[in-house]
C-alpha positions in Angstrom: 29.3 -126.5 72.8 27.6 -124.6 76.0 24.5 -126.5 75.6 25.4 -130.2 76.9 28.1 -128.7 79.7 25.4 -126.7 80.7 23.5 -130.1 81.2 26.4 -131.9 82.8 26.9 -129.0 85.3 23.5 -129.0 86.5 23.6 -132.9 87.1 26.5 -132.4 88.9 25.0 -129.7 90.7 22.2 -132.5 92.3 24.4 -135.4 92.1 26.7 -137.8 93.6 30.5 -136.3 92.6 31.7 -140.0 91.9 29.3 -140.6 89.4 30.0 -137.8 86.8 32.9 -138.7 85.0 31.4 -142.2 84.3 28.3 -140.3 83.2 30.4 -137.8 80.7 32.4 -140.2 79.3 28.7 -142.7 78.9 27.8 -139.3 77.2 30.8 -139.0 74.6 30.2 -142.7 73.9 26.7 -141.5 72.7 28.0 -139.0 70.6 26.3 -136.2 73.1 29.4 -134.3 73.8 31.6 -133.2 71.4 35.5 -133.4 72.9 35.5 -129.9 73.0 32.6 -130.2 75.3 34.0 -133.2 77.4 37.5 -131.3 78.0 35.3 -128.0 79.2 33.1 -130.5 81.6 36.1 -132.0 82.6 38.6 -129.4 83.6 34.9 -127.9 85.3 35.3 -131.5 87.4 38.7 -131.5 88.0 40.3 -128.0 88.3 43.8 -127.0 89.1 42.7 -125.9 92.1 41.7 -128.8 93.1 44.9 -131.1 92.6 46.5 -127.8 94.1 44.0 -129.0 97.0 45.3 -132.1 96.7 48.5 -131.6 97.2 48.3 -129.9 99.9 46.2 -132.1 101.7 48.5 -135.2 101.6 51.1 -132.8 102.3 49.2 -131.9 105.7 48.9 -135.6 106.4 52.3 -136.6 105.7 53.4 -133.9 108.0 51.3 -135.1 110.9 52.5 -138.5 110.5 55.9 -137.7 110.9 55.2 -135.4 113.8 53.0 -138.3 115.9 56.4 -140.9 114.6 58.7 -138.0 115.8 56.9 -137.9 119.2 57.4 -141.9 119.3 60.9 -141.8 118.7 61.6 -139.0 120.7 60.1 -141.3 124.1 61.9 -144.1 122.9 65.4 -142.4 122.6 64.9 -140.3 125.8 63.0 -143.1 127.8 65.7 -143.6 130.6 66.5 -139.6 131.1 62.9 -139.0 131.6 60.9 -138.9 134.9 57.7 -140.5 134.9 55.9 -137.1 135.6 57.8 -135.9 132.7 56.7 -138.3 130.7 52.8 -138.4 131.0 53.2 -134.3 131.1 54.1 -134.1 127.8 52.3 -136.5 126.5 48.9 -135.0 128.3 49.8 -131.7 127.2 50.2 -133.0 123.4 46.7 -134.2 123.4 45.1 -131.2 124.9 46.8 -129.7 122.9 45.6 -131.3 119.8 42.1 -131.0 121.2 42.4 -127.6 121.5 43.6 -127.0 117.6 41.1 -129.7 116.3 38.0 -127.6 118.3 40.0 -124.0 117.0 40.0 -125.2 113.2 36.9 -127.4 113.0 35.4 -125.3 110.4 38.4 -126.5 108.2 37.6 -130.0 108.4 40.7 -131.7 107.3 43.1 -130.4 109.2 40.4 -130.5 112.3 40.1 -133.9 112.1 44.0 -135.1 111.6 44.4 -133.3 114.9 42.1 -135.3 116.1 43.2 -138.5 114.7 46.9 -137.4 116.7 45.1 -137.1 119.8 43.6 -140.8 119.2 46.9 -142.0 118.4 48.8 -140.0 121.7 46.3 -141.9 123.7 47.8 -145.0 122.5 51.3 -144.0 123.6 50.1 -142.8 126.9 48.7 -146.1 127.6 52.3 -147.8 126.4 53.9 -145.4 128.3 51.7 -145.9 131.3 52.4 -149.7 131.3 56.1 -149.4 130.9 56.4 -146.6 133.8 54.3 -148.9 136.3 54.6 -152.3 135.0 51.0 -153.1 135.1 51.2 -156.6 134.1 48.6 -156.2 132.2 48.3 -158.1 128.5 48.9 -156.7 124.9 45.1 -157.2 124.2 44.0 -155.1 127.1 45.7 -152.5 125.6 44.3 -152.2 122.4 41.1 -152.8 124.0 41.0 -150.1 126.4 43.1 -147.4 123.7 39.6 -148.3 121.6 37.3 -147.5 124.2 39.2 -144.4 125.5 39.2 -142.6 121.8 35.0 -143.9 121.1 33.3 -140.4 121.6 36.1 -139.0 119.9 35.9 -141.0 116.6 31.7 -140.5 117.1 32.0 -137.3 116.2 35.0 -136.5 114.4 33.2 -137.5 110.9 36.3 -139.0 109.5 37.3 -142.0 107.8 40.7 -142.3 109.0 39.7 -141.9 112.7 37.1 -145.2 111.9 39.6 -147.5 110.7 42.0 -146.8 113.3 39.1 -147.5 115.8 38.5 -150.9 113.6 41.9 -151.7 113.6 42.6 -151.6 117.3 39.1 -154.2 117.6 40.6 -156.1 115.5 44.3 -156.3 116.4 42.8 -156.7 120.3 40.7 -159.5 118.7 43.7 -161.0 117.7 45.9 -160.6 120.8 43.1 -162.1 122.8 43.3 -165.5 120.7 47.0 -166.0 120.7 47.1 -164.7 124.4 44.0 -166.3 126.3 41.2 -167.9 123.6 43.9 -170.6 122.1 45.9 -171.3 125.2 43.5 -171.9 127.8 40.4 -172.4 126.1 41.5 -173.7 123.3 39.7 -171.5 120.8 40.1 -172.6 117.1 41.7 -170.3 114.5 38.8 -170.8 112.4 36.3 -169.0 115.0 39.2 -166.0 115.3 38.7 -165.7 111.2 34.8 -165.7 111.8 35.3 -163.2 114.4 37.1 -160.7 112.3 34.9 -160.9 109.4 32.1 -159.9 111.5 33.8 -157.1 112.7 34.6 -156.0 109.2 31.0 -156.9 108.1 29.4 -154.7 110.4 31.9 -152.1 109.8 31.0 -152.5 106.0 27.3 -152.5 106.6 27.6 -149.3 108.2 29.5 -147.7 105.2 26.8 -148.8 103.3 23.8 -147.6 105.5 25.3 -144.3 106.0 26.5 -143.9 102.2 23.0 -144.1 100.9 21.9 -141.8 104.1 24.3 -138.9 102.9 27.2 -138.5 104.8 29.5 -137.7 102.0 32.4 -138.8 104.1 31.6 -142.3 103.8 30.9 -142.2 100.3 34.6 -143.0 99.0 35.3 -146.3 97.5 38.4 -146.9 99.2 36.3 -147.6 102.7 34.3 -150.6 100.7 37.1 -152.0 99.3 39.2 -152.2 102.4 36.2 -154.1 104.1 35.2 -156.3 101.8 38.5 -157.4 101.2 39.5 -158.1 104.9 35.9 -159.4 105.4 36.8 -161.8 102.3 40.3 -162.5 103.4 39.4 -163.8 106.8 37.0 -166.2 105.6 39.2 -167.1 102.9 41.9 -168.7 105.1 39.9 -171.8 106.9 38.1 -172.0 103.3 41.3 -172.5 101.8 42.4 -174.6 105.1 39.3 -177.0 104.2 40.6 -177.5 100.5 44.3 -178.5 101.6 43.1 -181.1 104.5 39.6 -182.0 103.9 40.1 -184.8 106.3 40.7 -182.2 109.2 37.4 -180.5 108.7 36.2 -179.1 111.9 32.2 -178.1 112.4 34.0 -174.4 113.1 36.3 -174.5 109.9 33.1 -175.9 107.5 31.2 -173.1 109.2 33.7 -170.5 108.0 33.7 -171.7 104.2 30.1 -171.9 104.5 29.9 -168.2 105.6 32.8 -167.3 102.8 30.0 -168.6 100.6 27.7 -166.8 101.6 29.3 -163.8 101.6 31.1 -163.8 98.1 27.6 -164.9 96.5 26.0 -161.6 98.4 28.9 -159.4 97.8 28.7 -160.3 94.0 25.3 -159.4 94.1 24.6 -156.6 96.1 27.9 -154.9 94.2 26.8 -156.4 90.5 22.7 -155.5 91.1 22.1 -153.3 94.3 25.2 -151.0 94.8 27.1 -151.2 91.7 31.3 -150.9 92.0 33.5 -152.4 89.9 36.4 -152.2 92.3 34.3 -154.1 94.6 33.2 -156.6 92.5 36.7 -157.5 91.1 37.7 -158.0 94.7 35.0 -160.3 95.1 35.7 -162.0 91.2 39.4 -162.3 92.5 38.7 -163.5 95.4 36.7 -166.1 94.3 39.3 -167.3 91.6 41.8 -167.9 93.8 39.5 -170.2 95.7 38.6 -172.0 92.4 42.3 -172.5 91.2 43.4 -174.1 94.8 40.4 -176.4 94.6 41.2 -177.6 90.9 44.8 -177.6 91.7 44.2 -180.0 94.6 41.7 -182.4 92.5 44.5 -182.2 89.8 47.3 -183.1 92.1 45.3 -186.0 93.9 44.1 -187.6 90.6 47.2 -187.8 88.5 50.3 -189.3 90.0 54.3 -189.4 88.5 53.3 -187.1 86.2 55.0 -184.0 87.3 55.7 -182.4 84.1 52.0 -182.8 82.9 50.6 -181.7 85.9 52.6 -178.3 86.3 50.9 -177.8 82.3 47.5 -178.7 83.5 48.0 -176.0 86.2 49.0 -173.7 84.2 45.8 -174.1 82.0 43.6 -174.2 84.8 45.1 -170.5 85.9 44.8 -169.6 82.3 41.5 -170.5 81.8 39.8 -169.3 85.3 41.5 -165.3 85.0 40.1 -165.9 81.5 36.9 -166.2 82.2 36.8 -163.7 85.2 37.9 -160.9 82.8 35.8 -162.0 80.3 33.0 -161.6 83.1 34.1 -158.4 84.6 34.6 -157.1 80.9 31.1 -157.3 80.7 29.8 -156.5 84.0 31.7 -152.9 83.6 29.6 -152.6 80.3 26.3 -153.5 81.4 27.5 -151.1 84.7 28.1 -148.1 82.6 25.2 -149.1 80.2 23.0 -148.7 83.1 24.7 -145.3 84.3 22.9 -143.2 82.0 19.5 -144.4 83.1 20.6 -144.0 87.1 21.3 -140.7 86.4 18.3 -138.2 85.9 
């Protein structure tokens, strides 16, 4: 019984975490661990503890974000009884403040960095607060461009995911902001080159994940990060793709250069996440993605070939859905064989 946990410990030991229960349960299927064996290597995994940990942690979490939406609601409720010296004095002092505990407990590296993560979002409501107290005139995007570029050194080195994609999100929701508020109405700016400008945002935000995954910095490694860029990078694309298939007629050189790019990128995301970096998560976003697609386009051949026939064309659709989430699963099915069939020889 001791022998083959004894070999799963020390590959965990030298390993990437995410990849050993994958490789105990490839082992079980080679009737190499007895189920005795796979409960002892598995409890050694996943201990009590460690939910305990767990628990804890999205405890910690939760509590911050109702302390940061506290400190939102307490401005908005007391906004008129408040001086405006009051007001940035309290809200300076919070982020010193959460400097302060972030540098006292950075040797406990969760709750470090969600004090850090408050002090990036009370820079955000010190800059709401500073345009409301002075009336700036300033625009939305402005905003979100400077509340990025204020909290930079501080997502640099706070190591942390969440701190990232809250730097990400305010690019992208200043992207937006800029469109709607200056791009589109006096340039005239199509939608389509908005979309390409959030994938690339997302693609190099994805690119880095990957580049420092495979470097070592364990807090990139979770799954979670890839699958929320890929499918915004995917998404963006998706919408002047999809645009093209509903109104071919109204196909600008900026809308086919977004379905060319969403192309492109579902054929490399498939393969890089198939061949190079395998992820089944990733590559059923990708599958899925990529189905949808395939379903509007049949549905629109469908619907401009056969006329007065709505009855038989609500059945051919239904077919046509039936037939392409077939053969994805089929496809993923056995992509995630062939992906754990290749686990075992990964691992050594």
């Amino acid at each position: 019984m001791f022998g083959p946990v004894l070999i799963v410990l020390t590959y965990m030991e030298s390993h990437d975490p995410t990849a050993r229960i994958p490789w105990i349960e490839a082992l079980a299927r080679e009737g190499l661990l007895s189920e005795t064996a796979q409960d002892s290597a598995r409890r050694h995994i996943r201990p009590a503890s460690a939910w305990h940990a767990w628990a804890q942690n999205l405890l910690l979490m939760l509590g911050a974000t109702l302390v940061l939406a506290g400190v939102v609601f307490f401005f908005a409720y007391n906004w008129q009884a408040m001086g405006r010296f009051l007001k940035f004095g309290v809200i300076q002092a919070a982020i010193v403040a959460c400097i302060l505990v972030s540098l006292r407990f950075r040797d406990h590296a969760l709750s470090g960095n969600i004090m850090l993560m408050a002090a990036c979002m009370l820079t955000g409501v010190l800059l709401a607060v500073f345009g409301q107290t002075y009336q700036t005139g300033a625009d939305a995007y402005e905003l979100f461009f400077a509340w990025a570029l204020l909290i930079t050194g501080w997502v640099a080195v706070s190591q942390f995911a969440a701190c990232w994609f809250l730097w990400l999100i305010l690019l992208q929701t200043g992207t937006v902001l800029y469109w709607v508020q200056v791009a589109e109405p006096l340039h005239h700016t199509p939608f389509e080159t908005l979309c390409i400008g959030i994938a690339s945002i997302n693609l190099l935000g994805l690119i880095a994940r990957e580049i420092g995954s495979v470097m070592g910095f364990a807090w990139l490694k979770a799954r979670w990060h890839r699958a929320l860029l890929l499918m915004t990078l995917l998404s963006a694309l998706f919408i002047p793709t999809f645009a093209i298939i509903l109104d071919i007629d109204d196909s600008s050189a900026t809308r086919l250069a977004a379905a060319i790019l969403w192309l492109i990128g579902s054929a490399g995301a498939g393969f890089v996440y198939r061949k190079l970096l395998p992820d089944m998560a990733a590559l059923s976003l990708v599958v899925t993605n990529a189905c949808l697609m395939l379903i509007v386009l049949l549905g629109r051949i469908a619907f401009d070939q056969v006329h007065n026939m709505e009855a038989f064309i609500f059945l051919l659709m239904a077919v046509i859905i039936l037939g392409v989430v077939s053969l994805a699963t089929f496809y993923l099915r056995r992509a995630s064989r062939a992906m754990h069939a290749e686990q075992p020889e990964r691992a050594p």
